[in-house]
N, C-alpha and C positions, 0 to 999 in steps of 0.2 A: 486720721482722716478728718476731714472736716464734713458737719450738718449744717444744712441749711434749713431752717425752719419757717414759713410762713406765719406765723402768729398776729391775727386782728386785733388793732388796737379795741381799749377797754369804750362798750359806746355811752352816749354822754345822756340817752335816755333809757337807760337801765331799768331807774324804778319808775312808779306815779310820780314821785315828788322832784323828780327830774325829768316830764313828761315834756316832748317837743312838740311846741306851737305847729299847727298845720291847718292850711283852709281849705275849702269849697272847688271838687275842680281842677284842682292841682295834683298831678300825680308826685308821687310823696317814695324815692328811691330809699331802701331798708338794707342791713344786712345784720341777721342774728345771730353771726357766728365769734362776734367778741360779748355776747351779752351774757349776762348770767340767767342762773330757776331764779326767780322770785315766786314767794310765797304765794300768792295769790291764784287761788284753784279754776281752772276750767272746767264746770262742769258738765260743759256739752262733749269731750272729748277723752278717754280714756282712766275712764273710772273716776272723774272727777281731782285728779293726781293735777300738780303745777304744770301749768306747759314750760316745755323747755327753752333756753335760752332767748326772753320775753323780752319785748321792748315796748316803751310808753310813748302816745300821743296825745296830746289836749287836742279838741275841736269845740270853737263856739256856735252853736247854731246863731243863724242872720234873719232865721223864721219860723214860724211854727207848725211846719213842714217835715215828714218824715224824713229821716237820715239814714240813707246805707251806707256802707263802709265796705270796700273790696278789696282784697288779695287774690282776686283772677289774675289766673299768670304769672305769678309768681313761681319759683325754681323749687320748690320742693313743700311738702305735706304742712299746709300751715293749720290754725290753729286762732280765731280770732274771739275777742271780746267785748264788750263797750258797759262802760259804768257810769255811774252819775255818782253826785257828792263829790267830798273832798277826799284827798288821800287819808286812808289809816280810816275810814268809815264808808267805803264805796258801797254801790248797790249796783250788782248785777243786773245790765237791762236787754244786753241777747248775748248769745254765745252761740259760737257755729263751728264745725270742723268738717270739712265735704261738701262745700256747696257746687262749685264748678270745679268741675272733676275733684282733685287735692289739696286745692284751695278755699277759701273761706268767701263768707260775705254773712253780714248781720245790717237789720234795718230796726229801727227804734223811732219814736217819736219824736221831735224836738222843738223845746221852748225856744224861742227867740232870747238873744241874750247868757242862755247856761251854756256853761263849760260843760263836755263831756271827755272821760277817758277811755282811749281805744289801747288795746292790752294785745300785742302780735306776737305769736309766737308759736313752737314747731311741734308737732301731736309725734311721741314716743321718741322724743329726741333727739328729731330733723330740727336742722338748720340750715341757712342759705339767704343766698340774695331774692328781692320781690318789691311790688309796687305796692303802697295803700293808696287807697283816694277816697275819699269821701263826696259823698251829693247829697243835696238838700233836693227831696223828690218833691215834683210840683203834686196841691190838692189833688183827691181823685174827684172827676166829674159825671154828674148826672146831666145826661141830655136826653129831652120828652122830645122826641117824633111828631108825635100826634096822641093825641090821646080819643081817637075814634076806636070803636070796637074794632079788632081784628086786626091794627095794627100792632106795632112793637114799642118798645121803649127802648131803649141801649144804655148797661148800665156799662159807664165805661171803666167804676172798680172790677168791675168784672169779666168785662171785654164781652160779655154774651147777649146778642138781643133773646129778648122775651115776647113768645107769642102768646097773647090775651086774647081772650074772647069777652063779651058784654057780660060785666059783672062777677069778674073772673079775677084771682089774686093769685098771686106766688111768690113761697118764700125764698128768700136769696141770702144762705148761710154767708155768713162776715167774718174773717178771722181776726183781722185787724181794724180796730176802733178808730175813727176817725170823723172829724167836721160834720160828715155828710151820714154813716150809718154807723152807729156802735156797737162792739161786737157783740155777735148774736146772731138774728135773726130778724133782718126788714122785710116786711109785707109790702110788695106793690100791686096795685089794683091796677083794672084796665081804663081808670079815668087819669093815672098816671098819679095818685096818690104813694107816699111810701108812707 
């Protein structure tokens, strides 16, 4: 009799050092199922083991603007990463496995000007076709109301107005470091001090 085999050709961003140019914006069509493991561990995702059949992206940041990176939507259980440096010396700077429903998304900070590697690929050995895209999120914003007693403030990193009374502060836990609050802990006051 005769087989017929589907077999994916070999893809052409395998490793880092064969990582395909991608920008800002542009939805970025993937499929993992001709790629190989490479070495490089996921630690947000199954005991810190390789993800399986990984494929590489360069992104330059255009600002100095936080960066997320998405596979929402994508066909089966992904698996994402994003590093800095050069290949053969990366550094780990998020990793995700589960964000929106079985898909990924990681956000990271980014310089204007650097290169970063984004590393996709499938938790326990899913593969499949999926979208990346990448966005450069705009600052987050403080905007003062008023700063009379018993008005609000609206921190709009946080999306939550705050009610203050005369000489009244609250702390507003930060996960993420940024321009405006570093991570921690900002006191705002009710004269709209942080």
């Amino acid at each position: 009799g005769t087989v017929i085999a589907n077999i994916a050709p070999p893809a052409t961003n395998d490793e880092c050092t064969t990582a395909l140019a991608i920008l800002a914006n542009t939805p970025t069509a993937f499929d993992t199922s001709g790629a190989t493991t490479g070495g490089n561990l996921f630690p947000c995702g199954f005991g810190g083991l390789p993800g399986s059949s990984d494929l590489w992206y360069r992104y330059t940041a255009t600002s100095n603007n936080d960066v997320s990176v998405s596979l929402c939507g994508s066909g089966f259980d992904t698996i994402l990463q994003a590093w800095s440096g050069p290949c053969g010396a990366l550094n780990s700077l998020a990793c995700n496995d589960d964000s929106c429903a079985l898909q990924s998304t990681v956000r990271f900070s980014g310089v204007s000007g650097q290169s970063y590697y984004i590393q996709v690929g499938g938790w326990n050995g899913a593969v499949g076709v999926g979208t990346v895209e990448v966005t450069e999120l705009p600052p987050a914003t403080l905007t003062m109301v008023s700063n009379l007693p018993g008005t609000w403030i609206d921190i709009s990193a946080t999306g939550a107005p705050l009610n203050l009374s005369d000489d009244d502060a609250v702390d507003i836990a930060t996960t993420i470091g940024n321009s405006l609050f570093a991570a921690g802990t900002a006191r705002v006051g009710s004269n709209g001090c942080v």
